[in-house]
N, C-alpha and C positions, 0 to 999 in steps of 0.2 A: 192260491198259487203265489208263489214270492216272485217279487220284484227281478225283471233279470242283471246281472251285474253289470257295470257300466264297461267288462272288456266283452261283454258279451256285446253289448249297445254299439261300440265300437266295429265289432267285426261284421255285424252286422251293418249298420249304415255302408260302410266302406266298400260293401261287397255289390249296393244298387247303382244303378247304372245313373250314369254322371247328369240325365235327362232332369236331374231333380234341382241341379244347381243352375244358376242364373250365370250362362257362360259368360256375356257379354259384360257383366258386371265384373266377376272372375279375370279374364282375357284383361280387361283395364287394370283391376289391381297388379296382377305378375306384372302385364309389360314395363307397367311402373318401376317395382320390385328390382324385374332384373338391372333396368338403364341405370336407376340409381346405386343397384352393386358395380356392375360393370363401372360407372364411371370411378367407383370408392378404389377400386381394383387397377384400373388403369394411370392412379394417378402417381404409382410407385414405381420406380426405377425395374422393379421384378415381373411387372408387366411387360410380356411382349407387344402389347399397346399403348407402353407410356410416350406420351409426344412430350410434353412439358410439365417442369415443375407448376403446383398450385401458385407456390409462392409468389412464383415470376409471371400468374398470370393475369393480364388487364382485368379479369371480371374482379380478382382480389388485391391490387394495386392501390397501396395510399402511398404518402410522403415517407414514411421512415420504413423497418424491417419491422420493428416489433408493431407499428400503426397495422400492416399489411396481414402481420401473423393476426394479431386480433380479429379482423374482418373475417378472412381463412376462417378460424376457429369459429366465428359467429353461423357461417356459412354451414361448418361442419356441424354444430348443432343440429341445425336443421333439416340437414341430410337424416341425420339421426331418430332426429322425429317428426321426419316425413318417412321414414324407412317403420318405427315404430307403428306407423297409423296402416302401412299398408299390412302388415302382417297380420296386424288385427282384425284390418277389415277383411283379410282373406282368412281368417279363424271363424270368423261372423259369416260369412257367407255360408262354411261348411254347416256351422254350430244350426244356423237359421235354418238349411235345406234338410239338413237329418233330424232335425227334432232334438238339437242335446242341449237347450239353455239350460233345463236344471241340473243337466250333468259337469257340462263343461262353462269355463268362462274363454271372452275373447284375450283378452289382457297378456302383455306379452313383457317382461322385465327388461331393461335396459341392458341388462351382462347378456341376454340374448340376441342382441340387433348386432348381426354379424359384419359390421364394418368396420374397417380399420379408424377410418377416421373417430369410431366411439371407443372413446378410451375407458370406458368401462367394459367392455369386451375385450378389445386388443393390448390393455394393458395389464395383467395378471399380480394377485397379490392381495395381500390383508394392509391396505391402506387408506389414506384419506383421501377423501376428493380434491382438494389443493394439492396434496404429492400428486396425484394421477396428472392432474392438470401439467406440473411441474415435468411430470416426465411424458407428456405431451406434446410439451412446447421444447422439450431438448431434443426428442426424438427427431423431432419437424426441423429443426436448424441445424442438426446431424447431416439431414436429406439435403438442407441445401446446400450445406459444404459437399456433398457428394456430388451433388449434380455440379458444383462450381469444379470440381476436378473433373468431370468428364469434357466441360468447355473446355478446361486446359489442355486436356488430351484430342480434342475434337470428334470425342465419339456423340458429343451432344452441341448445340450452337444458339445461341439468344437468336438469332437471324430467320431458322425454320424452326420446326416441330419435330420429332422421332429423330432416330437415329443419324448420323450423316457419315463416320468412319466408322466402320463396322466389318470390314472382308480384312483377310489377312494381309497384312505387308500395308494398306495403305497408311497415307503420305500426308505431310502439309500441302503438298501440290494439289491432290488429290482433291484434300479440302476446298483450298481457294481456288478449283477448276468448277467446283459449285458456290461457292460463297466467294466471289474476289473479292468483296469489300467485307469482312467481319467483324461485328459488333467489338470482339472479344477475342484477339487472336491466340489461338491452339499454342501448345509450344511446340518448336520446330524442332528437336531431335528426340521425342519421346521421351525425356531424362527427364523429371520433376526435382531435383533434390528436397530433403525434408531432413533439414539440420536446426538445432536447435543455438549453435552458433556459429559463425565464422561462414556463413553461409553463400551464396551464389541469388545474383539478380534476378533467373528465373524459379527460386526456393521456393517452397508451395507457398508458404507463407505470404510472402512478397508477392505475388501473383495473385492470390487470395483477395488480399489487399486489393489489388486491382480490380477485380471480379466484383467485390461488394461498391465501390467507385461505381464501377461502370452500372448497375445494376438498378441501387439505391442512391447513386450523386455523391460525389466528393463533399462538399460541403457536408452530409451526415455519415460521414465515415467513420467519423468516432463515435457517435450516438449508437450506429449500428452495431459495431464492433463492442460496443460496453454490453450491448442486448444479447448478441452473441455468445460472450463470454459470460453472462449472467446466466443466460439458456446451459452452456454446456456444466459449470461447475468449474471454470479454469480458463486459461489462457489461450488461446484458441492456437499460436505454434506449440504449447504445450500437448492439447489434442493433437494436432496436424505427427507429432514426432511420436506420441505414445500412444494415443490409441485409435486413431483414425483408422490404421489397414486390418486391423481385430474388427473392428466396426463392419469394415468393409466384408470384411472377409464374412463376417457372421449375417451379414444383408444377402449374399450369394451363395449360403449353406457352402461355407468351405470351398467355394469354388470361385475364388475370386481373379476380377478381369484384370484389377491391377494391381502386378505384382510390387514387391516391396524388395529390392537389392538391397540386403543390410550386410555391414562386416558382424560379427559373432554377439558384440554390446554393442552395437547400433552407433558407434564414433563414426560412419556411416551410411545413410539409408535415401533412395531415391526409389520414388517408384517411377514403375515404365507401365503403358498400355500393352494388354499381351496381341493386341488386333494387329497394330503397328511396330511388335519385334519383329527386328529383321537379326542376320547373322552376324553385323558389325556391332548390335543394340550395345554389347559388356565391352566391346574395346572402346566405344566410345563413354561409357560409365569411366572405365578406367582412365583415357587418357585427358578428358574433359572434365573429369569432377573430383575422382579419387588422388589422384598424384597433384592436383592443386590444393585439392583440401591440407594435405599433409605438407605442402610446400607452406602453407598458412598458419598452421599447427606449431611447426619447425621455427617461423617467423616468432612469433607470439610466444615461443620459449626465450628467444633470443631478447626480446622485448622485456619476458619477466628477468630473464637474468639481468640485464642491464639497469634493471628499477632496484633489483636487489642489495646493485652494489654501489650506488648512487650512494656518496657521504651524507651524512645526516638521516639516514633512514630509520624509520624508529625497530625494533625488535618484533613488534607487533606486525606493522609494514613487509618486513623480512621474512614472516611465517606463511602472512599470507601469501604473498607473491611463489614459497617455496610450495606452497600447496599446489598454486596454479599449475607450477613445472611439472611436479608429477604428476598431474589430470591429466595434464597433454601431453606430457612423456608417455603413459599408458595408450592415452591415445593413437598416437604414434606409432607403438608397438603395436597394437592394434591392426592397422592397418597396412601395416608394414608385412605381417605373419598371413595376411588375410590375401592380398597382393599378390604373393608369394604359392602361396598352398591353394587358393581356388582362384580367386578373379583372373588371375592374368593365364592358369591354364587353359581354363574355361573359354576365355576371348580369343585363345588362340585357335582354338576347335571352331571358334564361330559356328557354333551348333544352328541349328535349323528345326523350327516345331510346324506342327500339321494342327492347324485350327480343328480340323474334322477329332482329332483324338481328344480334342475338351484338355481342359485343365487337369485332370485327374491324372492322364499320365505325362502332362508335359511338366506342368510344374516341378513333378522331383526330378525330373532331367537337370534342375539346377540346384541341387541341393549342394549345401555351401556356400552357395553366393545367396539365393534368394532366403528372406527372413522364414522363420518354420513356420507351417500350418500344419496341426493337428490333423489325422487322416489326411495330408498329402504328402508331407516332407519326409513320411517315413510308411510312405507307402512301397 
């Protein structure tokens, strides 16, 4: 009589009653299992259970950002293969109680340990281990520019855990009616500006700034900030103006919380929180950001022309200064066309959105003013 096949061996174990396995051994491996996914799962922004970044927290806490990141990452190792061991040991329990050692093995590969934090699973791709690592540690300081913009917004706060502004229409008030003293203060009209020049005090940038200060210490805020920018690949206002709300937006499958107000080539762009739009949100973009911007713009042409025509200038001097005038000549025009034809119609509607309808159909309600998203803006 031949041997039976091992899907036969399979159907069959699988089909005896669970009496054969060692629950109490079982029962400990999962509960393990699960706590340690659950905790992998809730430590992401897309969690309905994320309180706080890893980053920012005391159990991974040293003196610098990239001191911190390493611990973190030492941490998540371990996660890893402690999540490895328990899978195994729940392979073994099954493999030992049905009788399949010389069918089956326990061993379970690393691309198979479903957590995020293993970048050999959550990171896809025919690579080396040092790239993975690389885009491990970008990804990670990706998150915590994210979570540093939702301080800014006060949907998140160094002071509690989870959420804190989160219902529609609220407020700074709101905020400091639970937090009156704040680690980290929110900004107060929901406008962030994200210019790459000529920019505004509370510019993401500048505020950024602030954020990794208040977080990491003034004294290493340039140690951080070179880490940062080594993490990303680039200058970190250069991320914050070009690819931060793509980031954003691909973190929330197209369904991003903060929108991005851009004129058409982004001469430009603020984001607002969509929790805290209210119906005055674009007249106040307009009359607070956009009409100074261009009053600055206007300034700084006057500036080049005046350099242009200063005696002694060399021919060279004179080319470039003439380049500057048409950037922000464009510029200008820009904004001016942009003004014109959406923002300031828009502002005047002082339109009004319903949290309940989600992003999918509020956000093209602002099409024109707000930057495009793929499946929304031409929805």
């Amino acid at each position: 009589m031949l041997a039976p096949t091992l899907d036969y061996k399979l159907t069959h174990v699988l089909s005896l009653p669970f009496q054969f396995l060692n629950s109490t051994r079982l029962d400990g491996v999962v509960n393990d299992a699960i706590n340690t996914a659950r905790a992998d799962w809730d430590a992401y922004e897309t969690s309905w259970d994320f309180t706080t970044l890893p980053l920012l927290s005391p159990d991974h806490r040293s003196g610098t950002l990239e001191a911190t990141y390493a611990h973190l990452r030492a941490h998540w190792a371990d996660m890893t293969s402690e999540m490895k061991r328990l899978e195994e040991e729940n392979n073994r329990i099954f493999i030992d109680a049905y009788g399949l050692s010389d069918e089956l093995t326990p061993e379970v590969p690393i691309e198979e340990i479903t957590l995020t934090c293993n970048p050999a699973y959550s990171i896809k791709g025919d690579m080396s281990d040092a790239t993975r690592e690389a885009r491990l540690r970008e990804r990670t300081v990706k998150e915590f520019i994210s979570y540093a913009i939702g301080c800014m917004f006060g949907r998140y706060s160094l002071d509690v855990p989870g959420l804190v502004l989160a219902n529609q229409g609220d407020t700074l008030q709101d905020y400091l009616a639970r937090i009156p003293e704040p680690t980290f203060m929110p900004d107060a009209d929901n406008i962030i500006p994200v210019l790459g020049d000529y920019g505004f005090e509370d510019d993401a940038y500048v505020r950024f700034r602030t954020f990794v200060s208040q977080t990491f210490g003034a004294d290493q805020l340039d140690e951080n900030l070179a880490f940062i920018r080594e993490a990303l690949g680039r200058d970190v206002r250069d991320y914050l103006t070009k690819k931060f709300f793509d980031d954003h937006s691909d973190r929330f499958s197209k369904r991003p919380i903060y929108w991005m107000v851009s004129s058409p080539k982004g001469a430009f762009q603020a984001l607002i929180y969509m929790h805290r739009y209210g119906p005055d949100t674009l007249n106040s973009v307009l009359t607070r950001y956009v009409r100074p911007l261009r009053d600055r713009l206007e300034e700084a042409v006057r500036t080049a022309e005046a350099e242009q025509i200063l005696s002694g200038t060399s021919a060279a001097l004179r080319n470039k200064a003439q380049k500057e005038i048409d950037r922000l000549n464009k510029q200008i025009t820009e904004l001016t066309d942009w003004e014109r034809d959406h923002l300031y119609p828009m502002a005047l509607q002082r339109r009004p959105i319903d949290l309940d309808d989600g992003v999918k159909r509020n956000y093209p309600l602002f099409n024109g003013v707000m930057k495009p998203v793929k499946g929304l803006s031409d929805a």
